[in-house]
C-alpha positions as CSV (number, residue, x, y, z in Angstrom):
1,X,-19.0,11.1,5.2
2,X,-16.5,8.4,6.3
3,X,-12.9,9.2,5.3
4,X,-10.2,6.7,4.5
5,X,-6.8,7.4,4.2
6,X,-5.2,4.6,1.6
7,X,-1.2,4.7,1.2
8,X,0.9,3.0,-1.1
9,X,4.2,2.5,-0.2
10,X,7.0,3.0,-2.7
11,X,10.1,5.5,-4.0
12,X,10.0,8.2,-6.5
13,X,11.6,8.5,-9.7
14,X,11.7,6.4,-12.6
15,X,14.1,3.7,-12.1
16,X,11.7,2.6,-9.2
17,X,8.7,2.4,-11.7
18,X,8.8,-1.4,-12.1
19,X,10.2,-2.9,-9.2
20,X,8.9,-4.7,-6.4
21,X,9.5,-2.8,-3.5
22,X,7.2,0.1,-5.3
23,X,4.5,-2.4,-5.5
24,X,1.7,-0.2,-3.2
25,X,2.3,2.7,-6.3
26,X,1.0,0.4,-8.2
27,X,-1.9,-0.9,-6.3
28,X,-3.0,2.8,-5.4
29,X,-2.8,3.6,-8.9
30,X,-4.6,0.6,-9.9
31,X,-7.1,2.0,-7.8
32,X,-7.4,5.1,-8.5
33,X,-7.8,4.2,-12.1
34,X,-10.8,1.9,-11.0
35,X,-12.4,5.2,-9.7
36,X,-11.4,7.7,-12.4
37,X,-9.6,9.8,-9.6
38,X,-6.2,12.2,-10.8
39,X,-3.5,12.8,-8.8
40,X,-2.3,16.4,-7.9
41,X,1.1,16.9,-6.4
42,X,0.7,17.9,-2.9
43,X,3.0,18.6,0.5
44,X,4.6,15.2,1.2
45,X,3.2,13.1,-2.2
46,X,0.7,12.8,-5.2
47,X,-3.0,12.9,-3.5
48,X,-6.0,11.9,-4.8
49,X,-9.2,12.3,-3.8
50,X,-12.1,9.6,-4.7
51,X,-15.2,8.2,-3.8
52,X,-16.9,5.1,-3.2
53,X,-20.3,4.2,-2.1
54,X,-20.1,7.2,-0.2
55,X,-17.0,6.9,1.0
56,X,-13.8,9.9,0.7
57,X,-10.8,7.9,0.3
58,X,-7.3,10.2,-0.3
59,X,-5.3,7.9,-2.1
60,X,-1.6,9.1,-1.2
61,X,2.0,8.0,-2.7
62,X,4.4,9.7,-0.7
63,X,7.2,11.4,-2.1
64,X,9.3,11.1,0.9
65,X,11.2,7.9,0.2
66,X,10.3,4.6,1.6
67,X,12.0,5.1,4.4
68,X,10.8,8.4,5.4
69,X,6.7,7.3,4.9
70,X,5.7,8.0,8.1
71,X,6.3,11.9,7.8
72,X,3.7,11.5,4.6
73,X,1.6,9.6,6.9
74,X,1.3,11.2,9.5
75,X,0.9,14.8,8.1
76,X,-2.3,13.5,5.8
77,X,-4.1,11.5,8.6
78,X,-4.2,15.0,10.8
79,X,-4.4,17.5,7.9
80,X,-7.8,15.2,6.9
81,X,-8.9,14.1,10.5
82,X,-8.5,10.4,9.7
83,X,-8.2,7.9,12.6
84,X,-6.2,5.0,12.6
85,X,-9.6,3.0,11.6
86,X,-9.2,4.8,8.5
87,X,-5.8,4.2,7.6
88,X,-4.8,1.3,5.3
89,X,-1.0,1.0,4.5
90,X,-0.3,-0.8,1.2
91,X,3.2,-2.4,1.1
92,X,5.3,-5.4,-0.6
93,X,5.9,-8.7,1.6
94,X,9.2,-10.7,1.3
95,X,7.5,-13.0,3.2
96,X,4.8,-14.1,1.3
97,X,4.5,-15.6,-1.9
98,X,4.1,-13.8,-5.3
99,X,0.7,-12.2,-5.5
100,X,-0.5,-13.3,-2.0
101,X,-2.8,-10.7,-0.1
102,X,-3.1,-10.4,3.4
103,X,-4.8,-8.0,5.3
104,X,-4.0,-7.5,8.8
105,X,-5.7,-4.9,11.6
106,X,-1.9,-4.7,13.3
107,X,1.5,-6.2,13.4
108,X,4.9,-6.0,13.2
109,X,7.1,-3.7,10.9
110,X,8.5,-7.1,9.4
111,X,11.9,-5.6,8.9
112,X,10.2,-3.3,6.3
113,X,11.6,0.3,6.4
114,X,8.6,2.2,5.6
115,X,6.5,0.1,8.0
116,X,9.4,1.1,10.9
117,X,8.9,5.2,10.1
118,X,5.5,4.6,10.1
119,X,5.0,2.8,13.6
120,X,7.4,5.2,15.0
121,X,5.6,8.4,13.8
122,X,2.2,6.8,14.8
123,X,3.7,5.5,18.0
124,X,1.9,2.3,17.5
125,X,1.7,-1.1,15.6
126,X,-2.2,-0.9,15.3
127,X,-2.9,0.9,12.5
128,X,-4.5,-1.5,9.0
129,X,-2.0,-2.9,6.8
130,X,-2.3,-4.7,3.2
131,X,0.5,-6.9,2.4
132,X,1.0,-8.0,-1.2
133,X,3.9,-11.1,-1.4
134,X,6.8,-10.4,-4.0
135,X,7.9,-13.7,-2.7
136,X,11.6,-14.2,-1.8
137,X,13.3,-15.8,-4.7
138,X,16.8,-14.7,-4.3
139,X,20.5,-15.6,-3.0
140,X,22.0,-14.7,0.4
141,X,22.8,-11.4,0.0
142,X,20.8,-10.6,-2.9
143,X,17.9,-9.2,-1.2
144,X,18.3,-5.9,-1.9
145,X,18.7,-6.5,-5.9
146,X,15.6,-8.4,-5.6
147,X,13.2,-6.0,-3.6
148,X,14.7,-3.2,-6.5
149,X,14.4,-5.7,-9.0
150,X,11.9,-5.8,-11.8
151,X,9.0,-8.3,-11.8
152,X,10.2,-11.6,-14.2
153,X,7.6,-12.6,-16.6
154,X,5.7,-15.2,-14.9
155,X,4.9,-12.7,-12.5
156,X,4.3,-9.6,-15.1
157,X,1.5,-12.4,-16.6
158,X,-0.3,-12.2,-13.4
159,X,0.0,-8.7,-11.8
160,X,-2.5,-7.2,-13.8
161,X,-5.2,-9.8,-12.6
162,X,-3.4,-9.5,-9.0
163,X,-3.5,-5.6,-9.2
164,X,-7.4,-6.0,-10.0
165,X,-8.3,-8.4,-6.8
166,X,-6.0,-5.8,-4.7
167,X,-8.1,-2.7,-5.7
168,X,-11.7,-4.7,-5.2
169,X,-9.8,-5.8,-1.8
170,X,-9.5,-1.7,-1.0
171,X,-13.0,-1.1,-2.1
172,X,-14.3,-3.9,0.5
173,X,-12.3,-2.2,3.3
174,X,-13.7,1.1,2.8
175,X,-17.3,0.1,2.7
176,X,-17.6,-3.2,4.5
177,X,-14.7,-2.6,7.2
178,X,-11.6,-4.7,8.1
179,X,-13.2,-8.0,9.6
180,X,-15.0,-8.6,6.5
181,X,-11.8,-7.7,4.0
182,X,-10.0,-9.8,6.1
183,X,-12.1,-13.1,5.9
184,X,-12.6,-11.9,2.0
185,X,-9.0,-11.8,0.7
186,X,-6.8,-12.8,3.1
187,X,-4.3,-15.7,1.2
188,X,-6.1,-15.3,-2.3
């Protein structure tokens, strides 16, 4: 049975609940709801384990920090045998607007801190990423705040149908592959 490795990127504790930057938490879970899976609390993160068209996909939400991801990373791809094929990181985008998806085979860290400990752990750029925009609407000096910041309520009105086309998006990868998740849901 293929296994997939799925990651969402965010920070522990409470006051990160609802902010941006812990956006992949939220898609994962979104997820994982989708497929009725439960979360146990494991070396590294919260773990579950689902399937899907008979596919094993770990959902994981490291508990190492943002920064630190590539430690949870790393650890789950060789404690489950997972190849970089099978590894999709799910992450926030300054760069994008809100509620954009893109879906990328490679690429750069982006200035991203999670995306920097995870290249450097893997020793590569060419692992799967899913990006999902939080857009950028903030002052010089203000990115931070914003990226920690809680979603305002023109956004809050969308996310839930956002989370839903992010979790089909994950679905698409693990049974029809990249290329086709790619030409799928890239920019919707």
């Amino acid at each position: 049975m293929k296994k997939f490795l799925i990651v969402g990127l965010g920070n522990i504790g409470t006051e990160y609940e609802e902010t941006r930057h812990n956006i992949g938490f939220k898609i994962v879970d979104t997820l994982n709801t989708d497929l009725a899976g439960s979360y146990e609390e494991v070396k590294h993160g919260s773990l579950s384990k689902v399937r899907y068209k008979g596919r094993e996909l770990y959902l994981l939400k490291p508990n190492t920090y943002m920064n630190l991801s590539g430690k949870a990373v790393s650890y789950w791809m060789q404690q489950e045998k997972i190849g970089l094929d099978g590894l999709l990181i799910v992450t926030d985008d300054l760069n994008l607007p809100f509620g954009t998806l893109r879906i990328k085979a490679k690429g750069s860290d982006g200035g991203h801190n999670g995306l920097k400990d995870i290249q450097a752990r893997l020793g590569t750029t060419n692992y799967p990423r899913f990006r999902f925009g939080i857009g950028a609407d903030f002052s010089k000096g203000q990115q931070v705040d914003y990226v920690l910041g809680s979603w305002d309520s023109a956004e809050e009105e969308q996310l839930g149908e956002r989370l839903a086309k992010a979790s089909e998006a994950i679905k698409t990868f693990s049974f029809n592959g990249l290329e086709a998740t790619m030409n799928t849901y890239n920019n919707t």
